[in-house]
C-alpha positions as CSV (number, residue, x, y, z in Angstrom):
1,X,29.3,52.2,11.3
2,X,28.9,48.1,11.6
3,X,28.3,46.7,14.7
4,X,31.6,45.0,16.3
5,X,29.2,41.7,16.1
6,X,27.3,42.1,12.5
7,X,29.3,40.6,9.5
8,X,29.2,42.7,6.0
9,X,26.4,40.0,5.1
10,X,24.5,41.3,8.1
11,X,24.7,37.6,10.0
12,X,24.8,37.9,13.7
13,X,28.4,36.8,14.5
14,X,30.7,36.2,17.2
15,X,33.0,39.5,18.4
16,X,36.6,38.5,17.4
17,X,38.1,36.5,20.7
18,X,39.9,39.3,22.7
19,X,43.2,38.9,24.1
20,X,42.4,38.6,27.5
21,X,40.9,35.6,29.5
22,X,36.8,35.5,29.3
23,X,34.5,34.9,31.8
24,X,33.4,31.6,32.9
25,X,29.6,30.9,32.7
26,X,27.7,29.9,35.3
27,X,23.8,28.9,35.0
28,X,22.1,28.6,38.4
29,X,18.6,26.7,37.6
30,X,16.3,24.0,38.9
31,X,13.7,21.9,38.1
32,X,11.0,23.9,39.9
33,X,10.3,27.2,41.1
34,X,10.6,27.9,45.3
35,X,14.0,26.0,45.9
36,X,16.1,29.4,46.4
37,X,17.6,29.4,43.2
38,X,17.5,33.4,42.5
39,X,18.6,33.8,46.1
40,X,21.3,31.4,46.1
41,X,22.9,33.8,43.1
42,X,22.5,36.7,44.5
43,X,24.8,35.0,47.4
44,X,27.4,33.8,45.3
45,X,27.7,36.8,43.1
46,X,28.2,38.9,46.4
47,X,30.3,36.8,48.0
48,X,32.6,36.2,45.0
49,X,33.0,39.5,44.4
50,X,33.4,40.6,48.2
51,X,36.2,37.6,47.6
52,X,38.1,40.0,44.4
53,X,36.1,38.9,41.6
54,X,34.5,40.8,38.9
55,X,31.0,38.8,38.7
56,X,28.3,39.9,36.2
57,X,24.9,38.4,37.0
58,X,22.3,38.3,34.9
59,X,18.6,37.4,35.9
60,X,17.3,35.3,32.7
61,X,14.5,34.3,34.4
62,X,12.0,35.6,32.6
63,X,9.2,34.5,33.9
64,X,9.8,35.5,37.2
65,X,12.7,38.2,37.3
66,X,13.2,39.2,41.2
67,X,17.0,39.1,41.4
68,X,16.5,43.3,42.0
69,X,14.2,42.8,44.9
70,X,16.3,40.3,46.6
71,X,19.6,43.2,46.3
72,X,16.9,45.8,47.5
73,X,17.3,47.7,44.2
74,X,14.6,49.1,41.7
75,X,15.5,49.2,38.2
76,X,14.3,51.4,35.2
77,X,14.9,49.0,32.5
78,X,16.4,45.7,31.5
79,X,18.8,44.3,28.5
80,X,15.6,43.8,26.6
81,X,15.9,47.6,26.7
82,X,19.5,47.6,25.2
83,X,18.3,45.0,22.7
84,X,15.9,46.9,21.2
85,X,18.0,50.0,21.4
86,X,16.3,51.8,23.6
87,X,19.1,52.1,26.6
88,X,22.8,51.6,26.4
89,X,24.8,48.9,28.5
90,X,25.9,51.4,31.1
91,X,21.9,52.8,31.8
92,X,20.8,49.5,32.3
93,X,23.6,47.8,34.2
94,X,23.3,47.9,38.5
95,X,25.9,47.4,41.5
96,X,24.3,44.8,43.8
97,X,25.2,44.0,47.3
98,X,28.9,43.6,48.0
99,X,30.2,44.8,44.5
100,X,28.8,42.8,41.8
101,X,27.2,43.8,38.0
102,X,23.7,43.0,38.0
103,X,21.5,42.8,34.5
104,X,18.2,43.1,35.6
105,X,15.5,41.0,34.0
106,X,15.1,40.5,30.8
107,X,11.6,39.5,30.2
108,X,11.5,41.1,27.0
109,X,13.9,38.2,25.7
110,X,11.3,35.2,26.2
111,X,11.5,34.7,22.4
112,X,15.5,34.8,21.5
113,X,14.8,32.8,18.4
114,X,12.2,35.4,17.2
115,X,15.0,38.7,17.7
116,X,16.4,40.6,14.2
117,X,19.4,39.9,13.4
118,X,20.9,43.1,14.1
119,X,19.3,42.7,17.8
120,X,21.0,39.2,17.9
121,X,24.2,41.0,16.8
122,X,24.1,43.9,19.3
123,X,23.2,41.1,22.4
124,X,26.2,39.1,20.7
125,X,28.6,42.0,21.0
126,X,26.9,43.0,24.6
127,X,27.5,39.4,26.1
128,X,31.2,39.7,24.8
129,X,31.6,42.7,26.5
130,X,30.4,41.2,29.9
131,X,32.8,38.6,28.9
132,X,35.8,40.6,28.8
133,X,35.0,42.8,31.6
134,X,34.6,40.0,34.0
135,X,36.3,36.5,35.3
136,X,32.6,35.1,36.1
137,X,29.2,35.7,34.2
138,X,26.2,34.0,36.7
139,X,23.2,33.2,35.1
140,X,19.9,32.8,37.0
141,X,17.7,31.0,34.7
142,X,13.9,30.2,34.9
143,X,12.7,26.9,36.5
144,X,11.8,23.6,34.5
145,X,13.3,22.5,30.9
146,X,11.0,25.0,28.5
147,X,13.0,26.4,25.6
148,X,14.2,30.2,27.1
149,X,15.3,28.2,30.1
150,X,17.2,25.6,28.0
151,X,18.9,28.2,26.0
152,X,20.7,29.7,28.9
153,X,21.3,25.9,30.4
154,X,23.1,24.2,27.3
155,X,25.1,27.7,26.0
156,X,26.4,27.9,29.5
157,X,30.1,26.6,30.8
158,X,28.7,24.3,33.6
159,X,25.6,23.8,35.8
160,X,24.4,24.7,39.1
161,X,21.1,22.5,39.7
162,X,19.5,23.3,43.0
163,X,17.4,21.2,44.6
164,X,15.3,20.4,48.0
165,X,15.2,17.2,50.1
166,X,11.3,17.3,49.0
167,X,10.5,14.5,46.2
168,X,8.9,16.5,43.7
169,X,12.0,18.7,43.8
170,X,14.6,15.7,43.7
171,X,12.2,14.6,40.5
172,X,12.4,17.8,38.5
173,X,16.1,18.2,39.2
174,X,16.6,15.4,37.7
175,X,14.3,16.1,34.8
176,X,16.9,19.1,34.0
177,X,19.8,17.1,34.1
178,X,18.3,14.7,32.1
179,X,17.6,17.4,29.5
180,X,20.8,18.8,29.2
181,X,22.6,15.8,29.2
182,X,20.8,14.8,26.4
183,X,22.1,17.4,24.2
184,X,25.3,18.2,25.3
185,X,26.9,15.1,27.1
186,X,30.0,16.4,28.5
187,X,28.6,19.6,30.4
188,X,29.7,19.7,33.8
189,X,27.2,19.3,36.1
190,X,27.0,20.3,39.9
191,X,24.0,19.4,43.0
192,X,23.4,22.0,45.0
193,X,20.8,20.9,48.1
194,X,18.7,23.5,49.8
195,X,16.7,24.1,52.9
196,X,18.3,21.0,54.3
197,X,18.1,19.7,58.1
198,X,21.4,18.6,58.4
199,X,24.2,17.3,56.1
200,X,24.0,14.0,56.3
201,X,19.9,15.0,55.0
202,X,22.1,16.7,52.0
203,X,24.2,14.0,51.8
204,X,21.6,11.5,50.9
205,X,19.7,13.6,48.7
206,X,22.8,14.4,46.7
207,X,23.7,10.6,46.6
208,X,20.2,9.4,45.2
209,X,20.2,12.0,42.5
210,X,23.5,11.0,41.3
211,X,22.4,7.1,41.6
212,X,20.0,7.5,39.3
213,X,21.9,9.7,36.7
214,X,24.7,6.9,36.9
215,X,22.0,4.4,36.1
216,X,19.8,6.0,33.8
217,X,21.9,8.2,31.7
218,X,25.5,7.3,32.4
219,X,26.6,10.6,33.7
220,X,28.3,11.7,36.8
221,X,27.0,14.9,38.7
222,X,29.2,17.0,41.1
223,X,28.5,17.4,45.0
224,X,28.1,21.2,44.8
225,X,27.5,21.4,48.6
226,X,24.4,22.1,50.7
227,X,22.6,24.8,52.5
228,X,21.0,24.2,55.8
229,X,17.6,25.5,57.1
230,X,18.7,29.0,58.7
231,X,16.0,31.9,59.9
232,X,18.5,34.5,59.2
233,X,17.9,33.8,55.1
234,X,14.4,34.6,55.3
235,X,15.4,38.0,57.4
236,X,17.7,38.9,54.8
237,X,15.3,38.3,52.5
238,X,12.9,40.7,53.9
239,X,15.6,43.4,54.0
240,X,16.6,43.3,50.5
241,X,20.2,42.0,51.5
242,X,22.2,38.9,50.9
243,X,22.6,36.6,53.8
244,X,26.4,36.4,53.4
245,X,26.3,40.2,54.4
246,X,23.6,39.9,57.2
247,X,24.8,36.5,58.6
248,X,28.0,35.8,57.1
249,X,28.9,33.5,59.8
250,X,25.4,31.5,60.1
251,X,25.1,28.0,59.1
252,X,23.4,29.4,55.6
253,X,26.3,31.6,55.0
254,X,29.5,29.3,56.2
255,X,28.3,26.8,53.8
256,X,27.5,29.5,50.9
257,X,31.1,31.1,51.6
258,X,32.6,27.3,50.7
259,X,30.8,26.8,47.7
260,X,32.0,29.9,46.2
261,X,35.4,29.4,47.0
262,X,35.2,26.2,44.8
263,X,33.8,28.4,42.2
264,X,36.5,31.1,42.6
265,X,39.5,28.5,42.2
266,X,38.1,27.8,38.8
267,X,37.4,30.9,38.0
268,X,41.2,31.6,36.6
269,X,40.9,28.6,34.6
270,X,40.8,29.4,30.8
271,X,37.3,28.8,29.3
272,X,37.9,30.2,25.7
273,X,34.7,32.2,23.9
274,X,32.9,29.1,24.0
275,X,29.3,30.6,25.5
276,X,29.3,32.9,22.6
277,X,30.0,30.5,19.9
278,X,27.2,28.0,21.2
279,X,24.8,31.3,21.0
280,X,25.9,32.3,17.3
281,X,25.7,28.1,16.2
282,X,22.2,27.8,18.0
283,X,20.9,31.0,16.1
284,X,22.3,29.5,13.2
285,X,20.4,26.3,13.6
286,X,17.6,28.1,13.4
């Protein structure tokens, strides 16, 4: 029996578009590691699912895959495991906190270029899956601009950069946007600012960033919102929970809650089968 994503030749291919809407692609990333970037998508996958959505996240960052110890869960194998044949979806694939899908890590996918192509074929037909069975697919990628993390970034539907108010942070979130500007242009772009002391802190943070992207490559980047320093992160932290469960009502979570309501108003908007085909023309590339 062929595989729904193999063609006769054996190519990996995009599964035939079905004829319901797909899921729009979020990648969560930053320029360097210890912003809160794995911890901000936990939050948002919980809270837009405790909101009615069906959210599939998937922790692609592979060199440091802790998305399952932040939901307080302990998995037995990841979607390199399906890959490679070993496990099917449904043995691999978790509930998190507040009713989302979680993929746990996939470390064993550092080098996508290097997979078969009946492996590319059965993660091809897998993603679709995830697609169809969901109105948003998160992403958590790795920090920086290497090439596993820049896969993720320029396949994706739009960007979450997040950020600190510290310089080396502000630098290296740049450095990302830089990156994938450079190679696709029109990818919407959002500046998420962490661990902040107040909002007008956020505010100027969010307005140098996008200063310089208007000067220096010509692009305008989105005010995703902020979060604010709050103790009751780090204590959710410690008990394996999201902080929109423990604290919903805490400065931390008030602000998470309106970001994902932004992202749940565009999460009904049409988005086509366009992750997939940047996969299958990136393989192709190759």
């Amino acid at each position: 029996m062929v595989d729904r994503g193999v063609a006769r030749s054996g190519r990996a291919q995009a599964p035939r578009s079905a004829p319901v809407p797909l899921a729009r692609t979020i990648a969560i990333t930053s320029g360097k590691g210890g912003v809160g970037k794995s911890n901000i998508a936990v939050n948002l996958a919980a809270q837009l699912a405790r909101m009615g959505r069906r959210v599939a996240l998937l922790d692609a960052d592979l060199g440091l895959a802790n998305v399952d110890v932040l939901c307080g869960l302990s998995p037995a194998a990841t979607l390199a495991h399906v890959v490679s044949g070993r496990r099917t979806l449904e043995q691999v694939l978790l509930q998190g906190p507040g009713g989302f899908t979680l993929i746990p890590g996939a470390s064993g996918l550092t080098q996508m270029a290097g997979l078969a192509e009946h492996e590319k074929a059965r993660l091809l037909s897998l993603v679709h899956r995830l697609h169809v069975e969901h109105d948003l697919l998160l992403i958590d990628t790795g920090a920086g601009i290497g090439p596993s993390v820049m896969t993720f970034l320029l396949d994706a539907d739009e960007l979450l950069v997040v950020t600190t108010p510290e310089p080396t942070a502000i630098t290296d979130a740049y450095a990302v946007i830089k990156a994938a500007t450079r190679q696709r242009p029109q990818l919407p772009i959002g500046l998420l600012v962490n661990m902040t002391r107040d909002e007008a802190e956020a505010r100027a943070v969010y307005e140098r960033v996008a200063a310089v992207c208007r000067r220096f490559i010509g692009r305008t980047v989105q005010d995703a919102g902020h979060l604010p320093h709050d103790p009751r992160v780090a204590q959710a932290v410690r008990r394996g929970r999201p902080f929109v469960m423990e604290a919903p009502d805490g400065p931390a979570g008030l602000c998470l809650r309106r970001l994902a309501h932004k992202i749940d108003r565009q999460a009904v908007e049409p988005c086509g089968d366009s992750f997939l085909r940047r996969m299958v023309a990136r393989w192709e590339r190759r």
